[in-house]
C-alpha positions, 0 to 999 in steps of 0.5 A, spaced: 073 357 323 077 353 327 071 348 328 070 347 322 078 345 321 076 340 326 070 337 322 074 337 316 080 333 320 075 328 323 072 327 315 079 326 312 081 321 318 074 317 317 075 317 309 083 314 309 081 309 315 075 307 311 076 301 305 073 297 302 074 289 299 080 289 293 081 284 288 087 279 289 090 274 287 093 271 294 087 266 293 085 262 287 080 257 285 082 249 284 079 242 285 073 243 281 069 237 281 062 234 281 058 232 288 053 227 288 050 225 281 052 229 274 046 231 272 044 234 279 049 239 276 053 242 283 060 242 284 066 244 288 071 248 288 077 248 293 079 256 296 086 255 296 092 261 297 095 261 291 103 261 293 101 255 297 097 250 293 096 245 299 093 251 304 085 251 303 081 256 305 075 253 304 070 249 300 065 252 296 059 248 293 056 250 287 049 248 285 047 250 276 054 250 276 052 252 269 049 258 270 056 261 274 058 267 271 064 269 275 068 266 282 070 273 284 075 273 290 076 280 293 080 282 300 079 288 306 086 288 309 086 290 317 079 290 318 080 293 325 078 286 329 083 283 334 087 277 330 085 277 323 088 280 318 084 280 312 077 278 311 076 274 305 070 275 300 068 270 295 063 273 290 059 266 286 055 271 281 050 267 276 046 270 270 040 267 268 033 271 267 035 274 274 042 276 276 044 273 282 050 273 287 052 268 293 057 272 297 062 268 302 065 271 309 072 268 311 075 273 316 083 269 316 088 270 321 095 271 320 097 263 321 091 262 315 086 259 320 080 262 317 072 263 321 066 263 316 060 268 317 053 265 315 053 266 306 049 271 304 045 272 297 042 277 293 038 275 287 036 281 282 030 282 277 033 290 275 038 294 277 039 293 285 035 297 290 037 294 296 042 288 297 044 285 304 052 286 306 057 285 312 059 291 314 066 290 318 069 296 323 074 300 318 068 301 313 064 306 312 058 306 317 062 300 321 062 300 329 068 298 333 069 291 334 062 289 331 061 286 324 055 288 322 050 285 317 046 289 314 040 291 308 043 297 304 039 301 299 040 305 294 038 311 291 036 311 283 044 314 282 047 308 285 049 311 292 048 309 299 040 312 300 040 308 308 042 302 312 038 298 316 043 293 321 039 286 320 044 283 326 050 286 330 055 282 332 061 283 338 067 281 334 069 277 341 063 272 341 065 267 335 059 263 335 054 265 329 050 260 330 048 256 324 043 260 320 042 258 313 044 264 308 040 270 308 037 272 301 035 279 299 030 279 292 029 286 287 024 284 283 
């Protein structure tokens, strides 16, 4: 008996430390404006912190600008890696014949400095069978003091079926190199 109290414990303390991403309004969306010529049909839009409209997180180039659906700003408050405060996730979603999301990283300290992870995309034909996400320390199936990106695949009820760790890396080496976006396709 007394073993299975213990497990339960370390359960409930696994799922209460456990978060995931939340909308918020901190942050919103500002300066949008063409880059290049007109008819290439990219934008830009300023990442800013709504009560201070001079701070900028970041710049977001928008190429099919008239294909985005939705700009989605969620936030993972103590993600449990020394110096930063919150994780900052910009979700750029586009329908066209195939749904698609562009998925930007900025992990914010409390001055607002921010460090951007390598983009991510996912494009789908149908419902989602596996997509790629970043997997931070106080999430489900996160590791201490390493952001994880990986593949997540579903099962046909929509819940976690397996993950497949595509890179690890050590919170204290910020040097992520300069990779390209990484893309999944469901097709």
């Amino acid at each position: 008996m007394r073993k299975f109290i213990f497990i339960a414990f370390v359960f409930c303390v696994s799922a209460t430390n456990a978060q995931e991403f939340n909308l918020t309004d901190t942050y919103d969306v500002a300066n949008q404006r063409t880059v290049g010529q007109e008819e290439e049909d990219t934008w830009a839009v300023d990442v800013i912190v709504t009560n201070n409209p001079e701070k900028s997180i970041a710049t977001l180039n928008i190429a099919d600008f008239g294909l985005l659906d939705e700009i989605r700003i969620s936030v993972l408050e103590e993600p449990a890696l020394e110096g930063i405060t919150e994780i900052l996730k910009i979700t750029l979603e586009y329908n066209t014949c195939c749904a698609s999301t562009e998925e930007q990283y900025y992990l914010v300290t409390a001055d607002y400095d921010v460090i951007a992870l390598p983009g991510i995309k996912n494009e789908y034909g149908y419902d989602p069978i596996s997509d790629i996400h970043y997997i931070f320390p106080n999430q489900p199936f996160g590791k201490e003091g390493t952001i994880l990106r990986a593949v997540v695949q579903y099962t046909e009820t929509h819940t976690i079926k397996d993950i497949s760790v595509l890179r690890s890396i050590a919170w204290n080496d910020d040097d992520f190199g300069q990779e390209e976006a990484l893309t999944a396709i469901n097709y």
